[in-house]
C-alpha positions, 0 to 999 in steps of 0.5 A: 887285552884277551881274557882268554887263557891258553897254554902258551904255544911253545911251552905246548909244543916244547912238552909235545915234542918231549913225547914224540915217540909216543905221537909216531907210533900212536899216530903210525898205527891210526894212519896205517889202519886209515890208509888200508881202510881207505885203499882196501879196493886195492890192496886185498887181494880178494872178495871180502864175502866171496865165498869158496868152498874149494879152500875153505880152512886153509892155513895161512899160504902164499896164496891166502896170506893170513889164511881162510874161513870155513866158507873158504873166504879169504881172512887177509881180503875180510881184515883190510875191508873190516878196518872200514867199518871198525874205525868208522865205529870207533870214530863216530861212536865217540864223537855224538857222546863228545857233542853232546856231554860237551854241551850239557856239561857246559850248561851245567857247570855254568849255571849252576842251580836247578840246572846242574841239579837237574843234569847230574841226577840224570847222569847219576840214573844212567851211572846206575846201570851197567855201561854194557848192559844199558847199550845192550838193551837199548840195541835190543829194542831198537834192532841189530846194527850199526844204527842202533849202536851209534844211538845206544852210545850217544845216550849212554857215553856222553855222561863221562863228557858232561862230568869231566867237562861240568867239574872244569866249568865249575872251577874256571868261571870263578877265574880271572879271565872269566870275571872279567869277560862278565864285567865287560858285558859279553853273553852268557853263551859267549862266554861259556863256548868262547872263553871257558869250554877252550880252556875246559876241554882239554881232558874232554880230548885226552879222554876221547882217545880212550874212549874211543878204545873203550867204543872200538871193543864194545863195537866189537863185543856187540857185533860178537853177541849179534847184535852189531854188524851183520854177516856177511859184512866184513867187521873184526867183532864178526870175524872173531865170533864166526871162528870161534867154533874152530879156535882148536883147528882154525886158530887164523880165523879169530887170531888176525881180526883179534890182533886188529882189535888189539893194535887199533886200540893200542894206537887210541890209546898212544895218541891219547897219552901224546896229546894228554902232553901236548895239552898238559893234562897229565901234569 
């Protein structure tokens, strides 16, 4: 018999289905975006960073849809090229803090003792700074970019994981199941990744959809204050930043990369209640 505990696959899809609105527009959106990410060579109409001083400020036309900037690029052609380099932050930005907050908050909850003792008090010295503002000092003494920026939230975000994922282990390797896979003699490090961590991980998942919103704006807020993606490089943060200076006389600079932001993070955020039913974390 199996010592693991998984929620039974029609109880899971009979609650999943029970949500699907939720599932088709969280889903809906996150596909829209990758699939106009992934056709952006075809689909903008043009040059992301060519630059044309006979258009620029244009409002939205026929001929420039979502309008055009001060140096006369067209918006439309920057947020289909920008949906790039904004899903891979949001993506890629959540899944080195998800590894590693998985994996030490496994040790920790697991073995317990010095172990757990060690772990925690390093997770509360980073809770002690502010989130924004510890990111932001490490992208500063690393540099601007994208590179920093990944480094800066694996070694910030990943103590959400580590506390989320150590409470589960600490409540679930007093189980049954795990009792029972100790007795019939298997390793410690198959029991911790085979038997407990599939049964722990489940609000790790919900929560990486959160997360991932959380990422996406402070991805954002980075490129905003300079310090994320650079010009000319098409990226909403950026895209929002360059036009804030013509916010009374070219709302269109800011209004349609703000709006990506926006949807994007709505749809991580539909998804993540989906999958909060699927897996039964809400109840």
């Amino acid at each position: 018999m199996s010592v693991d505990a998984f929620t039974p696959p029609p109880v899971a899809w009979r609650r999943f289905l029970g949500h699907r609105l939720t599932l088709v527009i969280g889903a809906g959106i996150l596909l829209f975006f990758l699939l106009l990410a992934i056709a952006a060579p075809l689909v903008a109409p043009y040059d992301p960073i060519l630059q044309n001083a006979d258009v620029r400020l244009q409002s939205p036309s026929f001929a420039h849809l979502f309008g055009t900037d001060n140096f006369g690029r067209d918006i439309l052609s920057r947020v289909i090229w920008g949906a790039r380099i904004d899903l891979q932050i949001a993506v890629i930005g959540v899944i080195f803090p998800f590894l590693i907050g998985t994996t030490v908050g496994t040790i920790a909850g697991f073995f317990g003792g010095i172990v757990d003792a060690v772990f925690m008090r390093l997770v509360d010295i980073i809770l002690a700074f502010p989130f924004l503002v510890l990111m932001l000092s490490i992208i500063a003494i690393l540099g601007p970019g994208l590179s920093s920026f990944y480094i800066a939230m694996a070694l910030v975000g990943w103590v959400s994981y580590a506390r989320l994922i150590r409470a589960q282990m600490l409540v679930l390797k007093s189980s049954d199941y795990a009792v029972a896979a100790v007795s019939l003699g298997f390793s410690r490090f198959r029991i911790m990744f085979r038997h407990l961590l599939p049964n722990a991980i489940a609000g790790s998942i919900v929560f990486s959809m959160s997360d991932a919103t959380l990422v996406l704006l402070s991805g954002a807020a980075v490129s905003y204050l300079g310090l994320g993606v650079q010009p000319p490089l098409a990226e909403w943060g950026v895209m929002v930043a360059e036009g804030q200076s013509f916010i009374t006389t070219a709302w269109w600079i800011t209004l349609f990369p703000g709006l990506s932001i926006v949807c994007l993070a709505f749809g991580f955020s539909m998804l993540g209640d989906a999958l909060g039913e699927l897996l039964g974390v809400h109840e």
